[in-house]
N, CA, C and O of each residue as an XYZ file, in Angstrom:
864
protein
N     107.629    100.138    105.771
C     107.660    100.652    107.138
C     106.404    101.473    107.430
O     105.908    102.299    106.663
N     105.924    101.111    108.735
C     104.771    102.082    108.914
C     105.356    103.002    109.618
O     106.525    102.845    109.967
N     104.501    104.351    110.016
C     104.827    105.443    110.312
C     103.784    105.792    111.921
O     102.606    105.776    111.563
N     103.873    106.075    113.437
C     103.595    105.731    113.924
C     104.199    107.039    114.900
O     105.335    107.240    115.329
N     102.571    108.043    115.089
C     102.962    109.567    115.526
C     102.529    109.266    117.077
O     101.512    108.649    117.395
N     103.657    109.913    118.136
C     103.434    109.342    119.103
C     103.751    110.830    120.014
O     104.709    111.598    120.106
N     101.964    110.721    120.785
C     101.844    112.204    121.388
C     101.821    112.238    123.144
O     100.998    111.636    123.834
N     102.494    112.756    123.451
C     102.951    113.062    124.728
C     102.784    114.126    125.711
O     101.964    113.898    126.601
N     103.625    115.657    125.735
C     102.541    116.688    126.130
C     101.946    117.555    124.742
O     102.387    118.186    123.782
N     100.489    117.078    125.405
C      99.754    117.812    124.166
C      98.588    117.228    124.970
O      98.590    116.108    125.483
N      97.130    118.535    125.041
C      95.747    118.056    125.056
C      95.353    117.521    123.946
O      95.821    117.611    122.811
N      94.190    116.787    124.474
C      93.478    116.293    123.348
C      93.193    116.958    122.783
O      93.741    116.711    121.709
N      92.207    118.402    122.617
C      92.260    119.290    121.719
C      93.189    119.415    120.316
O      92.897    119.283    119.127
N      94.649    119.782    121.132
C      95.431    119.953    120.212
C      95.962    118.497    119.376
O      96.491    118.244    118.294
N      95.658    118.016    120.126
C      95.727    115.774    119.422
C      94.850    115.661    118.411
O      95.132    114.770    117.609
N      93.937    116.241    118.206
C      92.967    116.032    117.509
C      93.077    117.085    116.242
O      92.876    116.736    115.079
N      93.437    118.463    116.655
C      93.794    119.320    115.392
C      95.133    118.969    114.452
O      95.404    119.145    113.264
N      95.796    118.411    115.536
C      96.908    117.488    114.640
C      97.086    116.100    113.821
O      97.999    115.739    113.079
N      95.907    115.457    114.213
C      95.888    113.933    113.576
C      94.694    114.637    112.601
O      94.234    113.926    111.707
N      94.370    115.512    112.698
C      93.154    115.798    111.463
C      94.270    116.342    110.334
O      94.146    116.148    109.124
N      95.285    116.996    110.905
C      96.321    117.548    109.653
C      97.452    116.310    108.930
O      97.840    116.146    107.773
N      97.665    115.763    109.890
C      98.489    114.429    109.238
C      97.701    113.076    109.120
O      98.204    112.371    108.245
N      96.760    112.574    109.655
C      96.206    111.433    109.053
C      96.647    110.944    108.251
O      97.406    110.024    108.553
N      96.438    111.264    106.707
C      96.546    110.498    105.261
C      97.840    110.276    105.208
O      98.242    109.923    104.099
N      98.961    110.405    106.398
C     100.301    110.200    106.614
C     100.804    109.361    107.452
O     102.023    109.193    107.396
N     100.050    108.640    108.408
C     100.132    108.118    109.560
C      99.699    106.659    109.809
O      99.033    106.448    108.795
N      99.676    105.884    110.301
C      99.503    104.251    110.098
C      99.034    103.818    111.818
O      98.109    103.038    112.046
N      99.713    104.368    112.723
C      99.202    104.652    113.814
C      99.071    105.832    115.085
O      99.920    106.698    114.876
N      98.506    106.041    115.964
C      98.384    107.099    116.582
C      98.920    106.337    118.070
O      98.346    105.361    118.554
N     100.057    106.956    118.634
C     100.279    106.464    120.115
C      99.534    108.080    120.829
O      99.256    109.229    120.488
N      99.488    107.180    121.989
C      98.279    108.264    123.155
C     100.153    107.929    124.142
O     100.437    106.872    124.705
N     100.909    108.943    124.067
C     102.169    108.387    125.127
C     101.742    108.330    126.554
O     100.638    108.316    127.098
N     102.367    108.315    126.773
C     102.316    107.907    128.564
C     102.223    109.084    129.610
O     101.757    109.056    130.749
N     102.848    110.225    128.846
C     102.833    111.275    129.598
C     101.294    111.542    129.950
O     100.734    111.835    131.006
N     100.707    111.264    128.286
C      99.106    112.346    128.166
C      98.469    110.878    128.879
O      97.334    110.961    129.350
N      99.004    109.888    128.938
C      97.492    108.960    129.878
C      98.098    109.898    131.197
O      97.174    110.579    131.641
N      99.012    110.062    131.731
C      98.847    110.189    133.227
C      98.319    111.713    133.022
O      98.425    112.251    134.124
N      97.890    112.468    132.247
C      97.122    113.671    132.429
C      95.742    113.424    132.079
O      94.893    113.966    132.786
N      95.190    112.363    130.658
C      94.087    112.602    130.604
C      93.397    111.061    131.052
O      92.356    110.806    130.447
N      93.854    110.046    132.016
C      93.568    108.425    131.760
C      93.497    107.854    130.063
O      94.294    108.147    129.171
N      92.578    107.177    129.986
C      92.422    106.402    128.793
C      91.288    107.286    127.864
O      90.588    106.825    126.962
N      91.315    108.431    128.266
C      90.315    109.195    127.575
C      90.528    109.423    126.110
O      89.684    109.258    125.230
N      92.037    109.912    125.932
C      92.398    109.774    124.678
C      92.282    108.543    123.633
O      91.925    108.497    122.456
N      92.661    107.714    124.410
C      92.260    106.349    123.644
C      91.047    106.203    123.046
O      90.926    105.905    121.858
N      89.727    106.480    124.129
C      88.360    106.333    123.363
C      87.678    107.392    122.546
O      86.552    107.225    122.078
N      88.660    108.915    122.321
C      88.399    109.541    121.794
C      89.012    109.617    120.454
O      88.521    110.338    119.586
N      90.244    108.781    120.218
C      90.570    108.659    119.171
C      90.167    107.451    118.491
O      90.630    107.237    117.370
N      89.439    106.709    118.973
C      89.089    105.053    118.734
C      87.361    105.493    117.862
O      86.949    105.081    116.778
N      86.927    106.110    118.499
C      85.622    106.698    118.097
C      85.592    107.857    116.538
O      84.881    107.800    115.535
N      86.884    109.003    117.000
C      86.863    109.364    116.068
C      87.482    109.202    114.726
O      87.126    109.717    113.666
N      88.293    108.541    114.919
C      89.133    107.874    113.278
C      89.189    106.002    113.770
O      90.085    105.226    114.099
N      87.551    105.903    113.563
C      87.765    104.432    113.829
C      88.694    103.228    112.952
O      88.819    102.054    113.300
N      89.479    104.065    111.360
C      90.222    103.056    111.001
C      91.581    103.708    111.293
O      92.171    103.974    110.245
N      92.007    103.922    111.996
C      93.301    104.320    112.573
C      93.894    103.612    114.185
O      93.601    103.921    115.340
N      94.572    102.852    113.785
C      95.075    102.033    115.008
C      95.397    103.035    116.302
O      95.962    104.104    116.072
N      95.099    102.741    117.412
C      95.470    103.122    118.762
C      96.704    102.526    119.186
O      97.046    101.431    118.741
N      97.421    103.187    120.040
C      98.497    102.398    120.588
C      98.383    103.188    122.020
O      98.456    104.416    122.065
N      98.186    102.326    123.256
C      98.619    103.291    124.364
C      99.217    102.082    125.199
O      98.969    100.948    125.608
N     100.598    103.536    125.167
C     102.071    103.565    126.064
C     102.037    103.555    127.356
O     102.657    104.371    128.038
N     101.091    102.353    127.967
C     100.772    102.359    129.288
C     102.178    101.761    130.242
O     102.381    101.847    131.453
N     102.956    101.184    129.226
C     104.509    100.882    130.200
C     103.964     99.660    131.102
O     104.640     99.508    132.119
N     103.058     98.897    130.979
C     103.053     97.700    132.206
C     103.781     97.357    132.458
O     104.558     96.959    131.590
N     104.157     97.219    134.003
C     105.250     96.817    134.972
C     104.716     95.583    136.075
O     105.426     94.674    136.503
N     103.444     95.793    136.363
C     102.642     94.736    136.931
C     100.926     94.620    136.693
O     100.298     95.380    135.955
N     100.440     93.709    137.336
C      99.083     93.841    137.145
C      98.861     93.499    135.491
O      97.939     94.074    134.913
N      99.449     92.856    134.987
C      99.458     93.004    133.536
C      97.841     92.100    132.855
O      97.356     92.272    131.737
N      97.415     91.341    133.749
C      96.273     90.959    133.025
C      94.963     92.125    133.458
O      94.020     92.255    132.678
N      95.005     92.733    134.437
C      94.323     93.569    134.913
C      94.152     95.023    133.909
O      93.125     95.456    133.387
N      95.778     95.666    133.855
C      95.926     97.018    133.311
C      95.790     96.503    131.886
O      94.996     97.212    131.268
N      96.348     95.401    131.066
C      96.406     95.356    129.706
C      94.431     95.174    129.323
O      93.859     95.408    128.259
N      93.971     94.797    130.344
C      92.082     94.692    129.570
C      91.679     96.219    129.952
O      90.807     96.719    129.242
N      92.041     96.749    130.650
C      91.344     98.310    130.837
C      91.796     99.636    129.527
O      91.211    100.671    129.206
N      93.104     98.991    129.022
C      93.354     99.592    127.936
C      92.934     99.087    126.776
O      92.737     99.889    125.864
N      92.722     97.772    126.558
C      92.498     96.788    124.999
C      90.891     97.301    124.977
O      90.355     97.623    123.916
N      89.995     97.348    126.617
C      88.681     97.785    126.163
C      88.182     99.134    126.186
O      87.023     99.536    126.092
N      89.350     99.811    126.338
C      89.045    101.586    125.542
C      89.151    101.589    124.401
O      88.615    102.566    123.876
N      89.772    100.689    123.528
C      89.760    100.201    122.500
C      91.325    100.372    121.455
O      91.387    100.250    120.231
N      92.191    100.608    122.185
C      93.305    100.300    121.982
C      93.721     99.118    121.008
O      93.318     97.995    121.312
N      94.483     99.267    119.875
C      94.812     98.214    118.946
C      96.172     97.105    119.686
O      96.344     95.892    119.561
N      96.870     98.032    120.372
C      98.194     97.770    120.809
C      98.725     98.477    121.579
O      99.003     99.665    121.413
N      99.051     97.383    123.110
C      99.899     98.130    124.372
C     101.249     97.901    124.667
O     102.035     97.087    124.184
N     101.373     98.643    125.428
C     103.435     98.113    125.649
C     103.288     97.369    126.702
O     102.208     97.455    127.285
N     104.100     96.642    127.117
C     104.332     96.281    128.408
C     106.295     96.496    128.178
O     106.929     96.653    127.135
N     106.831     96.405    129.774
C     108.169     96.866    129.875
C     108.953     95.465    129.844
O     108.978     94.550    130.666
N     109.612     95.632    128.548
C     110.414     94.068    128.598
C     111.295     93.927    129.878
O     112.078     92.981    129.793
N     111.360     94.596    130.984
C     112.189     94.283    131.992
C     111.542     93.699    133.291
O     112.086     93.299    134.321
N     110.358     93.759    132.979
C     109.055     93.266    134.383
C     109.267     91.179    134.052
O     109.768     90.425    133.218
N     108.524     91.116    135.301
C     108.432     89.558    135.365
C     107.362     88.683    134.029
O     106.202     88.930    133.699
N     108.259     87.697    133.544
C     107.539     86.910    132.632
C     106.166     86.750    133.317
O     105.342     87.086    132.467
N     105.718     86.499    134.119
C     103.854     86.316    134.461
C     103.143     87.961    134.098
O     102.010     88.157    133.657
N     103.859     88.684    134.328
C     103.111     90.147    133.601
C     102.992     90.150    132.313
O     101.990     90.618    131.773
N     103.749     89.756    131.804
C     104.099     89.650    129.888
C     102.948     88.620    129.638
O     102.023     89.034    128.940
N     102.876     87.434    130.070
C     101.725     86.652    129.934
C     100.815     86.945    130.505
O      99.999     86.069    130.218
N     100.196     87.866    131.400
C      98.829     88.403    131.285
C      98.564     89.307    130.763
O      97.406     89.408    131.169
N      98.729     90.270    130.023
C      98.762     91.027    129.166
C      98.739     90.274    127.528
O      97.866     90.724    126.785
N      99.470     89.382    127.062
C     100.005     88.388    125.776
C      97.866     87.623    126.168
O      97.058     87.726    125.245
N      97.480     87.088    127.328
C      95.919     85.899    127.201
C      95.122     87.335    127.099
O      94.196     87.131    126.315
N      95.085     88.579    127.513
C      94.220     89.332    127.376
C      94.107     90.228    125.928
O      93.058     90.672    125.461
N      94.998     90.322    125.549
C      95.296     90.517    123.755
C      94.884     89.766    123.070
O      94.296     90.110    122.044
N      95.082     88.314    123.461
C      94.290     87.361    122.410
C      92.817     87.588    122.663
O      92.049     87.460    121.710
N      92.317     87.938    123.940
C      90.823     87.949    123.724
C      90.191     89.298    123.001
O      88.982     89.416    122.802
N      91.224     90.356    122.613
C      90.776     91.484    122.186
C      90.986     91.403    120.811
O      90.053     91.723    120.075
N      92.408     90.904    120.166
C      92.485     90.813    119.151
C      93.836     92.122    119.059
O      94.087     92.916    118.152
N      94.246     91.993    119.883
C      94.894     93.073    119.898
C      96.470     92.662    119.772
O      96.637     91.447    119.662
N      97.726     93.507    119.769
C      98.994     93.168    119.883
C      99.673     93.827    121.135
O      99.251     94.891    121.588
N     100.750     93.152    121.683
C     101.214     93.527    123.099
C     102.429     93.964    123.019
O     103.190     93.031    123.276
N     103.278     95.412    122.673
C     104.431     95.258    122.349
C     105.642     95.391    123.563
O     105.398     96.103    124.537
N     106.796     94.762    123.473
C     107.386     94.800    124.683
C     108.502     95.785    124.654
O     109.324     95.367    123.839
N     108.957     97.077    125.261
C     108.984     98.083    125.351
C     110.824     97.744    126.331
O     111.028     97.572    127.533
N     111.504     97.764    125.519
C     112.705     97.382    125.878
C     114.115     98.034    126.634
O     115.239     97.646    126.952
N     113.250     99.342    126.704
C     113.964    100.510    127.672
C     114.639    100.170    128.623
O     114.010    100.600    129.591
N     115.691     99.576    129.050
C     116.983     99.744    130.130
C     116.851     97.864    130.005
O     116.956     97.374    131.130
N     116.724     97.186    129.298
C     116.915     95.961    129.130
C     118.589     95.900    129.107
O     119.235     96.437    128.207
N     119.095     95.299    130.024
C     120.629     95.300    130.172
C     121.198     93.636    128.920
O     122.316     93.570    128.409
N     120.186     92.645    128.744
C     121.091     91.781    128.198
C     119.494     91.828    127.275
O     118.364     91.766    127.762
N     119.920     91.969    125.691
C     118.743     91.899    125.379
C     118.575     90.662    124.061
O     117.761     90.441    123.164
N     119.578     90.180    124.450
C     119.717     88.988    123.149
C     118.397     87.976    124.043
O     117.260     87.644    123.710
N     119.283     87.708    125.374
C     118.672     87.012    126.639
C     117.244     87.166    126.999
O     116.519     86.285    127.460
N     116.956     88.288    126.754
C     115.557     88.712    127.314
C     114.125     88.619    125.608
O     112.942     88.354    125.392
N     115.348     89.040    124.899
C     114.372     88.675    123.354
C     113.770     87.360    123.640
O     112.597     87.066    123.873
N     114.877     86.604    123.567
C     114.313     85.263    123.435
C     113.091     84.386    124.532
O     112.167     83.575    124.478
N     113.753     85.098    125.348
C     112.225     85.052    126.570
C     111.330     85.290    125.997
O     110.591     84.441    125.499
N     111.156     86.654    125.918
C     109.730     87.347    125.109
C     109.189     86.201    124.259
O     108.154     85.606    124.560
N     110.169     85.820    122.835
C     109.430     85.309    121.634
C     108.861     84.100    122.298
O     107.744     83.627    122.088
N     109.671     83.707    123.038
C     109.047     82.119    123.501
C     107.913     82.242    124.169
O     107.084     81.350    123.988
N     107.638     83.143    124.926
C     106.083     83.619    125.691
C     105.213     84.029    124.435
O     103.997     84.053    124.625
N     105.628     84.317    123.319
C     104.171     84.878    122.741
C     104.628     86.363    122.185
O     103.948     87.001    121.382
N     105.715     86.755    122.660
C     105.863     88.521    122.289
C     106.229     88.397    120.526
O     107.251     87.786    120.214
N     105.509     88.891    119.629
C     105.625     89.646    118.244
C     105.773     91.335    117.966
O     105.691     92.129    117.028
N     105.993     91.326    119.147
C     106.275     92.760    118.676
C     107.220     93.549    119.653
O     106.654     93.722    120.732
N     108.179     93.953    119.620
C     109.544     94.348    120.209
C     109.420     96.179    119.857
O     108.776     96.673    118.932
N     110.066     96.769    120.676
C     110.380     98.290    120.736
C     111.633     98.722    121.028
O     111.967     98.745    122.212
N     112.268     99.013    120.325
C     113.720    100.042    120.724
C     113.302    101.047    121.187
O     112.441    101.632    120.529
N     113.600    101.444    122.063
C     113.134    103.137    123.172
C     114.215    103.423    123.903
O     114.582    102.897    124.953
N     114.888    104.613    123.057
C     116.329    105.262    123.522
C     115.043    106.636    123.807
O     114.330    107.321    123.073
N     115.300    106.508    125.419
C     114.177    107.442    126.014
C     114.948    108.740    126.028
O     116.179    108.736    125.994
N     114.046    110.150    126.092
C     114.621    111.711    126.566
C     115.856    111.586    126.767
O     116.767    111.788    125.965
N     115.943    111.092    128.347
C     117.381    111.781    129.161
C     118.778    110.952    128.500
O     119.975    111.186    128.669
N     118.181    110.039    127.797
C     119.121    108.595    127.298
C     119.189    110.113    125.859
O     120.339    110.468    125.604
N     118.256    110.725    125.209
C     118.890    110.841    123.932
C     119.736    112.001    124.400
O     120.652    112.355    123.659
N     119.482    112.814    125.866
C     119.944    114.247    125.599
C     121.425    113.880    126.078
O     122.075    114.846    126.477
N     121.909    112.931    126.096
C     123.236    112.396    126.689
C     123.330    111.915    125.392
O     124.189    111.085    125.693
N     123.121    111.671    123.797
C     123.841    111.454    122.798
C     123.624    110.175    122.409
O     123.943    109.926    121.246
N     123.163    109.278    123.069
C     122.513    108.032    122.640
C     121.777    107.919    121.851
O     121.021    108.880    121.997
N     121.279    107.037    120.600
C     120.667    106.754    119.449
C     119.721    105.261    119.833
O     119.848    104.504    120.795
N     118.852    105.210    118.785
C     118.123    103.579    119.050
C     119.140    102.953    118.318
O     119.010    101.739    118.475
N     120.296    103.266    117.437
C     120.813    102.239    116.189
C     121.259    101.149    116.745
O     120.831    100.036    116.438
N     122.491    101.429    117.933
C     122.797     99.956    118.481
C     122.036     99.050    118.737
O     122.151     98.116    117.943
N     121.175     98.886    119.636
C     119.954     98.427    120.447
C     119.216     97.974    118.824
O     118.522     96.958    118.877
N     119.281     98.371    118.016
C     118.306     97.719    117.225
C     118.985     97.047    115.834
O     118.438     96.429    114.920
N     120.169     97.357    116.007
C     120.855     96.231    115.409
C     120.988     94.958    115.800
O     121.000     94.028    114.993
N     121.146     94.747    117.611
C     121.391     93.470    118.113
C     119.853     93.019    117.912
O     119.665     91.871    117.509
N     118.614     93.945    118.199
C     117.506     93.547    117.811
C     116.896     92.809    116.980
O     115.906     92.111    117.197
N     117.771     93.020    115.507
C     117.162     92.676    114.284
C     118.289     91.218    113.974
O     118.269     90.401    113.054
N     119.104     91.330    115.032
C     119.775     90.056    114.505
C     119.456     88.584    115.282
O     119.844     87.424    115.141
N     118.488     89.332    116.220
C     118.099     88.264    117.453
C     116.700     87.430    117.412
O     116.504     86.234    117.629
N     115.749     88.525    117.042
C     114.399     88.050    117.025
C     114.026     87.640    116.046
O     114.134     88.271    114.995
N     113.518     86.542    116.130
C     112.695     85.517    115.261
C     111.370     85.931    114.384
O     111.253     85.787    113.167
N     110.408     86.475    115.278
C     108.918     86.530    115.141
C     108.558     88.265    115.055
O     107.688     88.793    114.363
N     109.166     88.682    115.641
C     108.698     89.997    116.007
C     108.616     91.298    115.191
O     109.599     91.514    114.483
N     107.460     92.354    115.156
C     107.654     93.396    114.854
C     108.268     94.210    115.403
O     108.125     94.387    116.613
N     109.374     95.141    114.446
C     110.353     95.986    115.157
C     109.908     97.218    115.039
O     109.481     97.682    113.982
N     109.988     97.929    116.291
C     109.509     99.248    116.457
C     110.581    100.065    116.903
O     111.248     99.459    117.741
N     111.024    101.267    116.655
C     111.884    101.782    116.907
C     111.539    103.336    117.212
O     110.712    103.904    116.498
N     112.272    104.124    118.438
C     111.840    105.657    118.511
C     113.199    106.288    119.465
O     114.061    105.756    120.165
N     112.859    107.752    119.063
C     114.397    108.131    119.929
C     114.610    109.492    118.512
O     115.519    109.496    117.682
N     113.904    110.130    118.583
C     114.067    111.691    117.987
C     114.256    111.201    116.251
O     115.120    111.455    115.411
N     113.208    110.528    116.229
C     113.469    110.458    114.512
C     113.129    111.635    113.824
O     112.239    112.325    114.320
N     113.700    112.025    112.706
C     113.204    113.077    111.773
C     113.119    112.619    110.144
O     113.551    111.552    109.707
N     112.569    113.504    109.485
C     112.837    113.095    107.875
C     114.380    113.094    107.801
O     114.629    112.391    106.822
N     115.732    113.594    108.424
C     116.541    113.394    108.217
C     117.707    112.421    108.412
O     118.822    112.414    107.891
N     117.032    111.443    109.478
C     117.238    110.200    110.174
C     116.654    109.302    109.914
O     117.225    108.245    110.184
N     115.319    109.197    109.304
C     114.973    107.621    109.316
C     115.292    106.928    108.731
O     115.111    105.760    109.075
N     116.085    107.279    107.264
C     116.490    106.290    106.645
C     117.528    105.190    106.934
O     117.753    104.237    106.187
N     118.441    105.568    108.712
C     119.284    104.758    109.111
C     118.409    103.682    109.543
O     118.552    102.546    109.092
N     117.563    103.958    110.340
C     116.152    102.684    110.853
C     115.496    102.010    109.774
O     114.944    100.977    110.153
N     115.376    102.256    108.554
C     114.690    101.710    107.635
C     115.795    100.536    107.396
O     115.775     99.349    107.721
N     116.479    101.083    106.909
C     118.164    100.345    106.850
C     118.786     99.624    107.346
O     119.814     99.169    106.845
N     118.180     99.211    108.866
C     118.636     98.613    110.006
C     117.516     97.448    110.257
O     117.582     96.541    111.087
N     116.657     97.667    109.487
C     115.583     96.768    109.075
C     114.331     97.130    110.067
O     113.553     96.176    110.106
N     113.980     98.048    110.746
C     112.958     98.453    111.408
C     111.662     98.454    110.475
O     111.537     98.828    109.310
N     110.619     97.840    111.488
C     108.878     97.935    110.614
C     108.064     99.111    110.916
O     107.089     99.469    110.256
N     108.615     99.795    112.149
C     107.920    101.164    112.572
C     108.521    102.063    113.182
O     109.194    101.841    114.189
N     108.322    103.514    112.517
C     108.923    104.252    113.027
C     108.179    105.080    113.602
O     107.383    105.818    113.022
N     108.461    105.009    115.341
C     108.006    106.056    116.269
C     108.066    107.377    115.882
O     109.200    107.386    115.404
N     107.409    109.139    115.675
C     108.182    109.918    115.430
C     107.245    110.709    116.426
O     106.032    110.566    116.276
N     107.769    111.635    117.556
C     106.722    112.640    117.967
C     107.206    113.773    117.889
O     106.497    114.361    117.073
N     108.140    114.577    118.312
C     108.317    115.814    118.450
C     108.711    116.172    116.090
O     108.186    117.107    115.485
N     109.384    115.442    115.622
C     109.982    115.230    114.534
C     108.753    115.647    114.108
O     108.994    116.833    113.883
N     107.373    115.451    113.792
C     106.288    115.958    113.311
C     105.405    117.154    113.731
O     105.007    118.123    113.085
N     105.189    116.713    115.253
C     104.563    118.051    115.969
C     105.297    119.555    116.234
O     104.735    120.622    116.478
N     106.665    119.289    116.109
C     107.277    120.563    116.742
C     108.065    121.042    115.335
O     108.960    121.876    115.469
N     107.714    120.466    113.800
C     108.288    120.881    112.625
C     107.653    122.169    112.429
O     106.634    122.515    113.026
N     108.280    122.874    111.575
C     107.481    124.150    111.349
C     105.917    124.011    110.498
O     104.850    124.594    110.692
N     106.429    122.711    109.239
C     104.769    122.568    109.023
C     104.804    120.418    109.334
O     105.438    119.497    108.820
N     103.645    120.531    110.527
C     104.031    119.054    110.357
C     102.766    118.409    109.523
O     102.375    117.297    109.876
N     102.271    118.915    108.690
C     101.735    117.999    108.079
C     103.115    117.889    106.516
O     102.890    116.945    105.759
N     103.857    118.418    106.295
C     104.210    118.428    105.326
C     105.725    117.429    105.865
O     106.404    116.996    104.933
N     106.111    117.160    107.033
C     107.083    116.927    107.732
C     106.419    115.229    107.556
O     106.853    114.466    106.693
N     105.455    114.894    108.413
C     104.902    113.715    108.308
C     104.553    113.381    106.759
O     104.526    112.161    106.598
N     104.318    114.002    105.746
C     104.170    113.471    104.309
C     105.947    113.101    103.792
O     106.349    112.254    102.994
N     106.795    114.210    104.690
C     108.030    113.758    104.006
C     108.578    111.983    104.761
O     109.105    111.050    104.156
N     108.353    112.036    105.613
C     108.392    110.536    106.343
C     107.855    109.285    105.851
O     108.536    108.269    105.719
N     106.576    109.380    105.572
C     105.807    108.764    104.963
C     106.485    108.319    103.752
O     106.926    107.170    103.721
N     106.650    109.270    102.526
C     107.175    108.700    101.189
C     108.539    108.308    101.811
O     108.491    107.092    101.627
N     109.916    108.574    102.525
C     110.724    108.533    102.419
C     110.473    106.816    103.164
O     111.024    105.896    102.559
N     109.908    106.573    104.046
C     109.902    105.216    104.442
C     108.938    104.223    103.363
O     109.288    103.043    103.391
N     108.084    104.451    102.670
C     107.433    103.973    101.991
C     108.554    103.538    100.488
O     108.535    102.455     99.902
N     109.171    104.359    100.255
C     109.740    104.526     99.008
C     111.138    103.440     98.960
O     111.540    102.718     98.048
N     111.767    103.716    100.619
C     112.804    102.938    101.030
C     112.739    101.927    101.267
O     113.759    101.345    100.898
N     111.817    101.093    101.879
C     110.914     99.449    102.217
C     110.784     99.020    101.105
O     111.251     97.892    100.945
N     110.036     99.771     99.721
C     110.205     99.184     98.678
C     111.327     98.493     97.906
O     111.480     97.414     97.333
N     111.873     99.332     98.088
C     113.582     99.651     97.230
C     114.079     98.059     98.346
O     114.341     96.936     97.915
N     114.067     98.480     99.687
C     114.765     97.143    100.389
C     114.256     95.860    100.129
O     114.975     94.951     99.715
N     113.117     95.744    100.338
C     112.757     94.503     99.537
C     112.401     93.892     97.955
O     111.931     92.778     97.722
N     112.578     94.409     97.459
C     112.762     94.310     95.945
C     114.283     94.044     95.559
O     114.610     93.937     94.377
């Protein structure tokens, strides 16, 4: 399982004093959605520049315009964008021809997907490899978990990388590892620990250690 720190309110400043403390723990860096609508894609090319082997991910949520918005993010240099598995199949496919020209991955971001066996299979057949469970804020502060949603997930999709997020901690991930997830979202679980570089090292071995054990 990779491990996949995903920052939201926070300046870049403080984005940067924090991926300098967890790095050697981390597999990718999301720029969330909150901090593009405060800083644009700035974060993206500032983290693309400064830890050029550290994957980008920005949580731009495409809803339309998808061949348009997915090249303005792939050429800040973004490894991998979301688009919203609930928007129209022609958005998913302009976003899916503009990834192939970057080299990049397009993940589809499955937040309020009402039938999602139905809508997986859409995706895979267009081209989608990479899927997201996103049991968002107001969804978790009402008691909701990603586990359901990514159980029907893992029993549905064919092709896809599974991404999963929704208040993970070192004391939770091992249900997502378990559930067969390839990445675990974590943001506040690292940034708001008392020490998060030592919080993100406990994540790290505990998913590293557990992937082993599962596939072996």
């Amino acid at each position: 399982m990779k491990l996949q720190l995903a920052l939201d309110d926070i300046t870049i400043d403080e984005a940067v004093a924090l991926i300098d403390r967890v790095r050697p723990f981390i597999d990718i860096v999301e720029v969330g959605t909150p901090f593009l609508i405060e800083d644009g894609l700035r974060p993206v090319r500032d983290f693309r520049a400064r830890y050029p082997d550290l994957p980008v991910l920005a949580d731009v949520k495409i809803m339309d315009a998808g061949h348009y918005e997915a090249r303005q993010a792939f050429a800040a240099g973004a490894a991998y964008v979301t688009v919203l598995g609930v928007t129209d199949l022609l958005t998913v496919k302009g976003c899916l021809d503009v990834a192939a020209d970057f080299g990049g991955t397009v993940i589809a971001d499955m937040i309020c997907v009402a039938d999602l066996p139905d809508r997986i299979r859409r995706l895979e057949d267009l081209g989608i490899k990479a899927l997201a469970v996103h049991t968002g804020v107001d969804q978790q502060a009402a008691g909701r978990t990603p586990a359901d949603e990514l159980k029907v997930m893992k029993e549905v999709a064919r092709q896809s990388e599974l991404f999963v997020a929704g208040g993970i901690t070192p004391a939770t991930i091992s249900q997502y590892i378990r559930l067969g997830a390839d990445v675990a979202i974590v943001g506040g679980g690292i940034r708001h620990a008392a020490d998060p570089a030592k919080a993100a090292e406990e994540l790290a071995r505990l998913a590293h250690r557990e992937t082993k054990e599962r596939e072996e």
